[in-house]
VOMIGU-622911 format. One record per residue (C-alpha): residue in three letters; residue number from 0; x, y, z. Coordinates in steps of 0.25 Angstrom, whole numbers. Example, Ala and Ser with C-alpha at 12.3 -4.5 7.8 and 13.67 -1.06 7.14 Angstrom:
<nodes>
- guza  doke  px  py  pz
- ALA  0  49  -18  31
- SER  1  55  -4  29
</nodes>
This chain:
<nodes>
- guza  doke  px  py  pz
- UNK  0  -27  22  161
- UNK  1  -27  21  145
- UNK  2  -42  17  144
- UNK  3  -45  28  152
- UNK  4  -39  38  145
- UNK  5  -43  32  131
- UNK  6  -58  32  137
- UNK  7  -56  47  140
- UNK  8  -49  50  127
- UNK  9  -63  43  122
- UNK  10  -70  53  129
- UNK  11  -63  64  126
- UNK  12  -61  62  110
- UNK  13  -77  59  109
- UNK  14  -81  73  116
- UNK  15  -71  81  108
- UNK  16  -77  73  95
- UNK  17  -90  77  99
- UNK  18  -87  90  103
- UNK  19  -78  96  90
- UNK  20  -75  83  82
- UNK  21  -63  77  81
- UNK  22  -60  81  68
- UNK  23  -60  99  72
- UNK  24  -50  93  84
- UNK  25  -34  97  83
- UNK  26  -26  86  81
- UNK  27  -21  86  96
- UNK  28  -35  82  100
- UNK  29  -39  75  86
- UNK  30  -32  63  87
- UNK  31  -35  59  101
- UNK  32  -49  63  99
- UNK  33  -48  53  88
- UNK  34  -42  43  96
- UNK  35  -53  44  107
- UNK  36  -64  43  97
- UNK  37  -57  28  92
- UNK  38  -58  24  105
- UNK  39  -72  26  108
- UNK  40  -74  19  93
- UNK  41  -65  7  99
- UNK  42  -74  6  111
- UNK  43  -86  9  106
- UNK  44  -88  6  93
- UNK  45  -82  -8  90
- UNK  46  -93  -20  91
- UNK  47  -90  -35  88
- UNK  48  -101  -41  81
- UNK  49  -95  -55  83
- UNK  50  -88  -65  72
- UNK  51  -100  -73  66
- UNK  52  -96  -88  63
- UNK  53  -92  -87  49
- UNK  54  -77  -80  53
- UNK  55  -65  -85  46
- UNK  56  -60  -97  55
- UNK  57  -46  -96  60
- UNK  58  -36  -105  53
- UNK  59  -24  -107  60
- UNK  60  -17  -113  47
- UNK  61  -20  -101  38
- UNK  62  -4  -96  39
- UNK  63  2  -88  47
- UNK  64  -10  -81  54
- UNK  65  0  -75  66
- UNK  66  8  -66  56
- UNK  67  -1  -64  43
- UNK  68  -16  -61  41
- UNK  69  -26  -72  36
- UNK  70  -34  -72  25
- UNK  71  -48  -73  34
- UNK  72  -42  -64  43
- UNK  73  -41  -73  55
- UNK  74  -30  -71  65
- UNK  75  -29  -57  66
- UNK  76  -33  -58  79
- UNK  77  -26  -71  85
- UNK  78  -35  -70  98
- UNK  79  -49  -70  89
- UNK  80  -44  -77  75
- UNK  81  -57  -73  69
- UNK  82  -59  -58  70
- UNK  83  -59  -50  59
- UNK  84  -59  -62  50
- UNK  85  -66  -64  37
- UNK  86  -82  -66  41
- UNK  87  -80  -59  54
- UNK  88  -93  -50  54
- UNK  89  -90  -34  55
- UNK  90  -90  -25  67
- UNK  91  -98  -14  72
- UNK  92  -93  -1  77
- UNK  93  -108  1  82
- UNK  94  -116  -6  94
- UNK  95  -121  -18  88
- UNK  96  -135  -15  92
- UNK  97  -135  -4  81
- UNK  98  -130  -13  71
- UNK  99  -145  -18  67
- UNK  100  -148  -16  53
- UNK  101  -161  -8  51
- UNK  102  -174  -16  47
- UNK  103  -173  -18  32
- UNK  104  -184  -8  28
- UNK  105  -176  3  38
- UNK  106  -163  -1  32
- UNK  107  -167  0  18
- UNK  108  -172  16  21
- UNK  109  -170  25  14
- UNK  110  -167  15  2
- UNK  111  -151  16  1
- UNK  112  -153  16  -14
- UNK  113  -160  29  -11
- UNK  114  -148  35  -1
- UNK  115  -139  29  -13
- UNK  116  -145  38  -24
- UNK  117  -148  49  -15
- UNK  118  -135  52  -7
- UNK  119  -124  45  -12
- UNK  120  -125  45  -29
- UNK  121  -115  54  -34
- UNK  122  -118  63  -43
- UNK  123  -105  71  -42
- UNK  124  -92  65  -38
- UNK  125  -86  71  -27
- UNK  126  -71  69  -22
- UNK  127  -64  66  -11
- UNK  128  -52  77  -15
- UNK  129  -44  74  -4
- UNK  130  -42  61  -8
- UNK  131  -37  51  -20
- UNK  132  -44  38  -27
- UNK  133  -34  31  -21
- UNK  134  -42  34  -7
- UNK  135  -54  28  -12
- UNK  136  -49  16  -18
- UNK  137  -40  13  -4
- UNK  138  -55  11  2
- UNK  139  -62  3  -6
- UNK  140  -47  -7  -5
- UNK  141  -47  -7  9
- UNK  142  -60  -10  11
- UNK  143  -61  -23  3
- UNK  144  -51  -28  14
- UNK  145  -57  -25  24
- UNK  146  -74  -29  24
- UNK  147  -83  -34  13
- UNK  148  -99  -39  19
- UNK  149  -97  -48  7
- UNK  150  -109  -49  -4
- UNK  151  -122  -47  0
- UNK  152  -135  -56  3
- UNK  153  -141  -62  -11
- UNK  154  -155  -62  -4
- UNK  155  -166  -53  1
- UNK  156  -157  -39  -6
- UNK  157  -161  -25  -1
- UNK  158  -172  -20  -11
- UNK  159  -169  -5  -13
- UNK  160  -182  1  -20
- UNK  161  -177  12  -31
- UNK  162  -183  26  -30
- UNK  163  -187  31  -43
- UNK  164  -176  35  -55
- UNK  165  -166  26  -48
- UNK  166  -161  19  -60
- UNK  167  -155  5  -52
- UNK  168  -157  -7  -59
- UNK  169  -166  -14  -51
- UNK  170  -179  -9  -42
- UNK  171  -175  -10  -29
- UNK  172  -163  -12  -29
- UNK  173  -158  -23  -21
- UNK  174  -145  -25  -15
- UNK  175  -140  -37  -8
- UNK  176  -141  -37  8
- UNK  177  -129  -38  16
- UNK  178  -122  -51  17
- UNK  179  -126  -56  32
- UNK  180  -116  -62  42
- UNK  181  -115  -77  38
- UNK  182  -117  -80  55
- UNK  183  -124  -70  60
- UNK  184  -129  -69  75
- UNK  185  -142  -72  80
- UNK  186  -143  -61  87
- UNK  187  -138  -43  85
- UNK  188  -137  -38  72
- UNK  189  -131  -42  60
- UNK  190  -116  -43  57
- UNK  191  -108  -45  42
- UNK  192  -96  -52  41
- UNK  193  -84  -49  31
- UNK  194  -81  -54  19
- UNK  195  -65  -49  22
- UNK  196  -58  -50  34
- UNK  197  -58  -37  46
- UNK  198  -44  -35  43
- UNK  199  -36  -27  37
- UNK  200  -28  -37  30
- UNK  201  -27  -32  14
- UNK  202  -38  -44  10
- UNK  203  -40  -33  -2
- UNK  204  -27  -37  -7
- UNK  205  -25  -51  -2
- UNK  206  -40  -57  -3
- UNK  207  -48  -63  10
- UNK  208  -47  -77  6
- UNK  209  -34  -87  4
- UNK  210  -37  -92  -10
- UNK  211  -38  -78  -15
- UNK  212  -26  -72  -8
- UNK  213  -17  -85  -12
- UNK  214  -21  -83  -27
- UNK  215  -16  -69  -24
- UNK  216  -2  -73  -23
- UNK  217  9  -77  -30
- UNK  218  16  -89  -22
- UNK  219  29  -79  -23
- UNK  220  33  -70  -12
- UNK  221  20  -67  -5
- UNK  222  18  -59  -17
- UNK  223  4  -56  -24
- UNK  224  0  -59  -39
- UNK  225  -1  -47  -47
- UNK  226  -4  -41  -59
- UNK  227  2  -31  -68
- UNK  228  -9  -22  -62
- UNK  229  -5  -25  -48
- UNK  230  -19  -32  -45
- UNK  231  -22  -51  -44
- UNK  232  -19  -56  -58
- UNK  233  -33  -56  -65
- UNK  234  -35  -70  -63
- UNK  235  -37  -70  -47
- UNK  236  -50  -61  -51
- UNK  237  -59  -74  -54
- UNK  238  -55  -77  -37
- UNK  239  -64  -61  -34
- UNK  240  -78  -61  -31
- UNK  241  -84  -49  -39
- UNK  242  -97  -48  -32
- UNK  243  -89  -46  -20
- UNK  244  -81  -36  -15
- UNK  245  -72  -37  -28
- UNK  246  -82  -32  -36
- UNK  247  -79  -17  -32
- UNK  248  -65  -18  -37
- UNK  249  -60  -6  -46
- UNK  250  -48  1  -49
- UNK  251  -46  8  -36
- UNK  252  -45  -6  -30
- UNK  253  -37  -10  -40
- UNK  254  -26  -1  -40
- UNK  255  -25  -5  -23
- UNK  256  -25  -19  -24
- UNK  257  -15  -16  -35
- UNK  258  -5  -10  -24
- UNK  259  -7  -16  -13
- UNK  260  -4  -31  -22
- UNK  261  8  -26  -26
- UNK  262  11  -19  -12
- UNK  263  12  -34  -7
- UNK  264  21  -38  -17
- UNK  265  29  -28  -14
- UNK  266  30  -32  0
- UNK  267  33  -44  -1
- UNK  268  45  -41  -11
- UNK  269  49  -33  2
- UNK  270  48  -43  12
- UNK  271  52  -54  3
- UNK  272  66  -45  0
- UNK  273  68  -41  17
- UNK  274  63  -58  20
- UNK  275  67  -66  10
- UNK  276  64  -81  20
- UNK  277  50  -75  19
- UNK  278  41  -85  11
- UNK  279  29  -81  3
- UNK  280  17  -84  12
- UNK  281  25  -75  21
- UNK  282  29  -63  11
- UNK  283  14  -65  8
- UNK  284  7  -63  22
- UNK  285  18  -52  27
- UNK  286  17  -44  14
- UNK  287  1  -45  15
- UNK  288  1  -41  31
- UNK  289  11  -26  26
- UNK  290  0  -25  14
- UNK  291  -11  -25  24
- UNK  292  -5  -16  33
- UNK  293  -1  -6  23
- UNK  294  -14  -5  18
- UNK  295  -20  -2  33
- UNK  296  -6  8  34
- UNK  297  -11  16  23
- UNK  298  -25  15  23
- UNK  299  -23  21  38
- UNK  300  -11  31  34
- UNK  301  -15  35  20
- UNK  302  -30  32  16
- UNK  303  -38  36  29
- UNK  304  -30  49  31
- UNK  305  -33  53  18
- UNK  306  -47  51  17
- UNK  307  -48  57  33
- UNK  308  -38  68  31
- UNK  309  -41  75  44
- UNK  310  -27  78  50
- UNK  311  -32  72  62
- UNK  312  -37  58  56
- UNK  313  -23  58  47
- UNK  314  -15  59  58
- UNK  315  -24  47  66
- UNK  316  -24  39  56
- UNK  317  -9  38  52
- UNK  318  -8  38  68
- UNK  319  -19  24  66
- UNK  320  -6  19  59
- UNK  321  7  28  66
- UNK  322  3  32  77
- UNK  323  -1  46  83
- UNK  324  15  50  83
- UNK  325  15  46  68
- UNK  326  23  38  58
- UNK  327  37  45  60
- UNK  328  37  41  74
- UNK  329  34  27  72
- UNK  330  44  25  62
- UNK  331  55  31  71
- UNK  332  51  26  83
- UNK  333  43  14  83
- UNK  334  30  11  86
- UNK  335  32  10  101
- UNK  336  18  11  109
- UNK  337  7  2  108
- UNK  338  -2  14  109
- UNK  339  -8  14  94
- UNK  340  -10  29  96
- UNK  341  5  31  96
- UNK  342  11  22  89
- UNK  343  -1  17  78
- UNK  344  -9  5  77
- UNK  345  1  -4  68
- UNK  346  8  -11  80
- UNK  347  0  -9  90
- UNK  348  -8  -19  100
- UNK  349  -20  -24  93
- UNK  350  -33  -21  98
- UNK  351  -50  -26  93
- UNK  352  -54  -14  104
- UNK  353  -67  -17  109
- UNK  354  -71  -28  99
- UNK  355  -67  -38  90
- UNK  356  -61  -32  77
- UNK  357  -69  -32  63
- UNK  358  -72  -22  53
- UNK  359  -86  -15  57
- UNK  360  -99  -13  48
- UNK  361  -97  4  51
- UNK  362  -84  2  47
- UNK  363  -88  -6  32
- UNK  364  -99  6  33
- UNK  365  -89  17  35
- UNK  366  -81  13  22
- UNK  367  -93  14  13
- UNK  368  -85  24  5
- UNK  369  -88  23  -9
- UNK  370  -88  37  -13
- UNK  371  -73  38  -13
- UNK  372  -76  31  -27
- UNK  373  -78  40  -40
- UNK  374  -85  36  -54
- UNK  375  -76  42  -63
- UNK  376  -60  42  -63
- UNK  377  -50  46  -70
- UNK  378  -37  39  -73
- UNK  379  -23  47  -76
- UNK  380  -9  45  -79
- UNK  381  1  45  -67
- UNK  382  12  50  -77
- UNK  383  5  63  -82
- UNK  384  -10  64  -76
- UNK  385  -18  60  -88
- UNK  386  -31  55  -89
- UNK  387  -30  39  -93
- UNK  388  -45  37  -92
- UNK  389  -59  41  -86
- UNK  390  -65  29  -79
- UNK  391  -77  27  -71
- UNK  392  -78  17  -60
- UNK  393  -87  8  -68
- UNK  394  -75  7  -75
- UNK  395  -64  3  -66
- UNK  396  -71  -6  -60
- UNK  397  -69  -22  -56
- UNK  398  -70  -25  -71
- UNK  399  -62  -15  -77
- UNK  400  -50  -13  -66
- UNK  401  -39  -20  -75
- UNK  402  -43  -16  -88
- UNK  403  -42  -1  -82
- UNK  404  -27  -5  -75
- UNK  405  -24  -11  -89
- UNK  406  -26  4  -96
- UNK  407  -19  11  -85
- UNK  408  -4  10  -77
- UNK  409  -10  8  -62
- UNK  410  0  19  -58
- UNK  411  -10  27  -67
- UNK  412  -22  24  -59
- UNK  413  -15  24  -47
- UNK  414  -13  39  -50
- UNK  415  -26  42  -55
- UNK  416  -34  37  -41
- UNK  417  -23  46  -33
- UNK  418  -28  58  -43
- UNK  419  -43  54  -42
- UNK  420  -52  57  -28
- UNK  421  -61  47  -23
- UNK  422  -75  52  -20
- UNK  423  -80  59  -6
- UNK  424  -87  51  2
- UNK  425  -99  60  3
- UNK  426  -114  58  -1
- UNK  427  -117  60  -17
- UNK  428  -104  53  -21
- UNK  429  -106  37  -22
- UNK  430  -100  32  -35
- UNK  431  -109  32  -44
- UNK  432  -105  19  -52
- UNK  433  -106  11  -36
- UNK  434  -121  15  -35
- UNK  435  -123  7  -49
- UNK  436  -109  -2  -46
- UNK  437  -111  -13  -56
- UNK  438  -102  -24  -51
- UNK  439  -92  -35  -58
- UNK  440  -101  -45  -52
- UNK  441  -113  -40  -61
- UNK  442  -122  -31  -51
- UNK  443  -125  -17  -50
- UNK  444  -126  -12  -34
- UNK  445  -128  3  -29
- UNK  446  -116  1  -18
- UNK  447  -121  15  -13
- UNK  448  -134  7  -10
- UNK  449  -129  -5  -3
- UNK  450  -119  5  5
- UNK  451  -131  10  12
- UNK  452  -138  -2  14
- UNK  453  -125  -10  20
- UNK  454  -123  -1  29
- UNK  455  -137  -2  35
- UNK  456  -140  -18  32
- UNK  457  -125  -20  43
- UNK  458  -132  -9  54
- UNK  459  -123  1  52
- UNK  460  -131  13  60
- UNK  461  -135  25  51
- UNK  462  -128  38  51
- UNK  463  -132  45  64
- UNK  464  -133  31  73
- UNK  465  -119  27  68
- UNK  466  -113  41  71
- UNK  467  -120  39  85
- UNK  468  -114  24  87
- UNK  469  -99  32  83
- UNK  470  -102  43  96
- UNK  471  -105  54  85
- UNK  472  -114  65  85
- UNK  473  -127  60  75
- UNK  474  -132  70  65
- UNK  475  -146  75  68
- UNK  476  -150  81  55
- UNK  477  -145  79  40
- UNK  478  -141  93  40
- UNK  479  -131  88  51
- UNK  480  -127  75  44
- UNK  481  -120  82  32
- UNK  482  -115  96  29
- UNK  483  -120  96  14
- UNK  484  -135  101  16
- UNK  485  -139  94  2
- UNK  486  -135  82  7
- UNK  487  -143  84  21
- UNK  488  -156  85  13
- UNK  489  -152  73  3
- UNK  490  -151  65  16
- UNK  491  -163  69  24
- UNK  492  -172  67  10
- UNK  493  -165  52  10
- UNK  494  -164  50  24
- UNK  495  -174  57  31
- UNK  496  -169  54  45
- UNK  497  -154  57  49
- UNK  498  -155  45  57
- UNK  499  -158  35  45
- UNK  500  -144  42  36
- UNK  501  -136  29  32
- UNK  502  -123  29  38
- UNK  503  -115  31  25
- UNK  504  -124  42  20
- UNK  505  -121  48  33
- UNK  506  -106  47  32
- UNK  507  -105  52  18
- UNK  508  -114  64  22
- UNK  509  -106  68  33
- UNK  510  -97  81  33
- UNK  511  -83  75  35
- UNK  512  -72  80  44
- UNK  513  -60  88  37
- UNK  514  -52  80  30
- UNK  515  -62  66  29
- UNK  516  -67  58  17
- UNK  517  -76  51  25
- UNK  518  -85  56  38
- UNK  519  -83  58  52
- UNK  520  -94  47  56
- UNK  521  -85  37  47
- UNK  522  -72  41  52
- UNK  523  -78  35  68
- UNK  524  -79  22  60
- UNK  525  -66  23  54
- UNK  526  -60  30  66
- UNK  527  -62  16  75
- UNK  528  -60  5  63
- UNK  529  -47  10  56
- UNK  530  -39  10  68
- UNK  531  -46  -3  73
- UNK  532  -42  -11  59
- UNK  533  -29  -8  62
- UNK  534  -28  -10  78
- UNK  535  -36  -24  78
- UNK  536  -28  -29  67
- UNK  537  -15  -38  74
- UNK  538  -7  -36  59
- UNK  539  -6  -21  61
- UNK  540  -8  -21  78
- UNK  541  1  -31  85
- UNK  542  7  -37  72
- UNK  543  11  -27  65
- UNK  544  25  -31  67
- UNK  545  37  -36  59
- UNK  546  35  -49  66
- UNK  547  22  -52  58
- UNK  548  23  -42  46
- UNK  549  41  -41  45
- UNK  550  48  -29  47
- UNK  551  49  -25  33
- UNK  552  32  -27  31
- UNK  553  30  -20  44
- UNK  554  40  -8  38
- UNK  555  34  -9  24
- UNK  556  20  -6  29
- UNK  557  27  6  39
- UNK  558  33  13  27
- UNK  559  23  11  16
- UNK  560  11  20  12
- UNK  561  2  21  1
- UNK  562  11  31  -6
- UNK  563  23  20  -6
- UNK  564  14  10  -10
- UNK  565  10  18  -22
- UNK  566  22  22  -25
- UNK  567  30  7  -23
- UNK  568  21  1  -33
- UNK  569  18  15  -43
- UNK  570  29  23  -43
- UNK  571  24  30  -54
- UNK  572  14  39  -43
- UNK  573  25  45  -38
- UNK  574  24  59  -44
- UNK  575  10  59  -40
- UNK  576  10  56  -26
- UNK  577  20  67  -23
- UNK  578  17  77  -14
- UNK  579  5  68  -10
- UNK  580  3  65  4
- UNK  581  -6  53  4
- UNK  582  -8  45  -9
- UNK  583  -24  44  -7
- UNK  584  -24  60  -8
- UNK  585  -25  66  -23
</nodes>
């Protein structure tokens, strides 16, 4: 009886989808109509593109696998000890037939140095008012737990030709192809593996390898090793790889790896005063599994309803985490279904849906949001609002983030990026400094380029084919695709074709719905794959429980939110948070 009703639900959510759009429906009709447009998502839109041979293999000596996570992230899933492991490839969300890149000379069209000077430079800045920098930073953090293609091919590079009056470096431009699957098959399209586990498991914070996250520590309490500034003393720097990921560290990251370092040790002074028996590989491991949880909490109870601040989505999301009748029920009552409607997803059975889980290439594709970023910022006093400096990006960079926190109280800069916005993630507003990003590691890459062309290089389909692939209407003009008629004929002189508009492009063209940062074509992606992070996931599914994470860590992540934490550990944004509703709005 259940699947038939959800198939009818199904049914009934796409037609009125179609029809009016979710987004123009009363909230009595909204949020089922949201919950049949997941399930279609879960059944038709999850594809398995098999392990390859390089996976992390399973040791059943690494610690206590049942009741903490692993480093490789193996045993997440005790039935399949390998899924969602380091060097497990990524996902689709689309047939796998339409996962073929293009042939090279197709892919390279237009030259996406071209669509890069053309659509996305920004000349103006433009703000996304509704939100803080806060909000843009959050993204960049969570994304380096959760996927990294790892560095790119050394041979054979793409060879962008310039047009006239670019003024890059080098003509063409050449930028490294993407890294291939070490075990690739012999037969269907190419697949990429990650370079970080598919979990959710705060590897941001704790690192993805043993050697690094043992360095971490300090042998005491399951606590971390900390500087005055909150962030690894200086001298576990020589152990990060700037020509990875690392190389795109700034202050924004700082000031987040900051918190959450010192959130940990503030758990495990918690747990270490309500357990004292607890040892310190225990303190350790149970302090890390409420970390990870708490960022997953507020990153689906704080960060996505601010930047999707329709009153539907915010009230779906939070329900994501409490469930439909909300937090004040849960807390009174219990959770006490297993329908994760009701009661939420943290508790509930877990469930892969129709496929194995991993993290998808249109999901990697999805959080291309580099223009929450801006150029310029400026940094002011918590105390009384004065201007302490005028900083460009170049300038807080990787190189330069602990001389900035050495002239400045982090308290300070924590208050400047609440008072700061991010940029909008529109067309015509890329950082300027990430089109010319001269890294630590001593190169210099367009990073609005290479956005275009990973994107196509891994198959994911171009605007109008993915939004067919996600059961939407595609656009059959340019005056369709974007309300803004100087941007229609901007991308009909690039484009030529509706059919040939970069996925991205697309995206950031696209009118959004009330309320939204990002579009409505996203929002399908994000729709399928936050809910399905959580729900595969046994450490917040069917171990999310005082047995594996103890009473008090399972409370701790129940009562805390973004606000505590800022307040805990930086009392001194008190006055400024009042009468603020969620700390990633201004």
């Amino acid at each position: 009886m259940g699947s038939i009703f959800s198939a009818a639900l199904d049914r009934t959510a796409a037609r009125l989808d179609r029809w009016l759009g979710w987004d123009r429906l009363p909230l009595p009709l909204a949020i089922p109509t949201l919950v049949g447009i997941r399930g279609r998502l879960r059944n038709e839109n999850l594809y398995d593109t098999g392990k390859g041979r390089r996976v992390a293999e399973p040791d059943k000596d690494s610690g206590n696998y049942l009741t903490a996570r692993t480093y490789d992230g193996t045993y997440n899933d005790l039935n399949d000890p390998q899924m969602g492991a380091l060097h497990a490839r990524f996902g689709r969300n689309v047939p796998l037939q339409f996962t073929w890149p293009e042939p090279d000379e197709a892919l390279l069209e237009p030259n996406p140095r071209l669509v890069s000077r053309r659509l996305l430079t920004r000349d103006e800045f433009w703000p996304a008012t509704t939100l803080n920098l806060l909000a843009g930073a959050w993204i960049q953090f969570e994304v380096h737990d959760w996927f990294s293609h790892g560095q790119g091919e050394e041979e054979s590079p793409w060879q962008l030709p310039l047009e006239e009056g670019d003024p890059w470096h080098e003509n063409p431009m050449q930028i490294p192809r993407a890294k291939r699957d070490p075990s690739p098959d012999s037969s269907g399209p190419p697949t990429y593996a990650t370079e970080d586990t598919h979990w959710w498991d705060g590897s941001n914070v704790y690192g993805g390898d043993k050697r690094f996250a043992d360095a971490l520590r300090t042998g005491e309490n399951g606590k971390l090793k900390i500087d005055e500034q909150g962030l690894p003393p200086p001298e576990l720097e020589k152990l990060v790889d700037l020509k990875g990921v690392a190389g795109n560290f700034w202050i924004g990251l700082a000031l987040l790896h900051s918190l959450f370092m010192r959130e940990h040790n503030a758990i495990c002074d918690h747990l270490h005063a309500k357990y004292r028996d607890l040892d310190d590989e225990t303190l350790y491991q149970k302090a890390r599994l409420v970390n990870a949880a708490l960022m997953a909490k507020i990153h689906t109870v704080d960060w996505t309803p601010a930047v999707i601040a329709h009153p539907t989505t915010v009230v779906a999301l939070r329900a994501n985490w409490w469930g439909i009748l909300g937090e004040g029920f849960v807390k009174r009552f219990g959770r006490r279904t297993s329908n994760e409607v009701i009661r939420g997803i943290p508790g509930s059975p877990t469930d892969h849906h129709t496929a194995s889980y991993s993290l998808t290439e249109e999901f990697v594709a999805v959080y291309k949001m580099h223009p929450l970023i801006p150029d310029d910022y400026t940094f002011r006093s918590v105390g009384d609002d004065g201007v302490l400096q005028e900083r460009t990006l170049e300038e807080i960079g990787a190189l330069d983030v602990r001389a900035r926190l050495d002239e400045m109280p982090m308290s300070d800069v924590f208050y400047s990026f609440g008072r700061m916005h991010p940029g909008a993630i529109e067309l015509h507003n890329f950082p300027r400094f990430l089109q010319h990003f001269k890294r630590p590691a001593g190169d210099e890459i367009d990073l609005a380029a290479i956005d275009v062309i990973r994107t196509r290089e891994r198959g994911v389909p171009r605007y109008n084919q993915f939004r067919r692939l996600f059961h939407l209407k595609p656009v059959e003009s340019f005056r369709e695709m974007t309300d803004n008629a100087e941007w229609a004929e901007e991308l009909e002189e690039v484009y030529g074709d509706v059919e040939r508009v970069d996925h991205m492009v697309g995206m950031h063209a696209e009118p959004k719905p009330r309320g939204f940062g990002f579009s409505d074509t996203a929002f399908r992606v994000f729709i399928l794959m936050a809910s399905r992070r959580l729900k595969s996931d046994r450490f917040f599914t069917r171990d999310y429980r005082p047995e594996v994470y103890t009473k008090a860590g399972i409370d701790w992540v129940e009562d805390n939110t973004m606000r505590t934490l800022l307040l805990r550990h930086f009392p001194e944004l008190e006055p400024a948070l009042q009468g603020v509703e969620n700390p990633f709005a201004p």
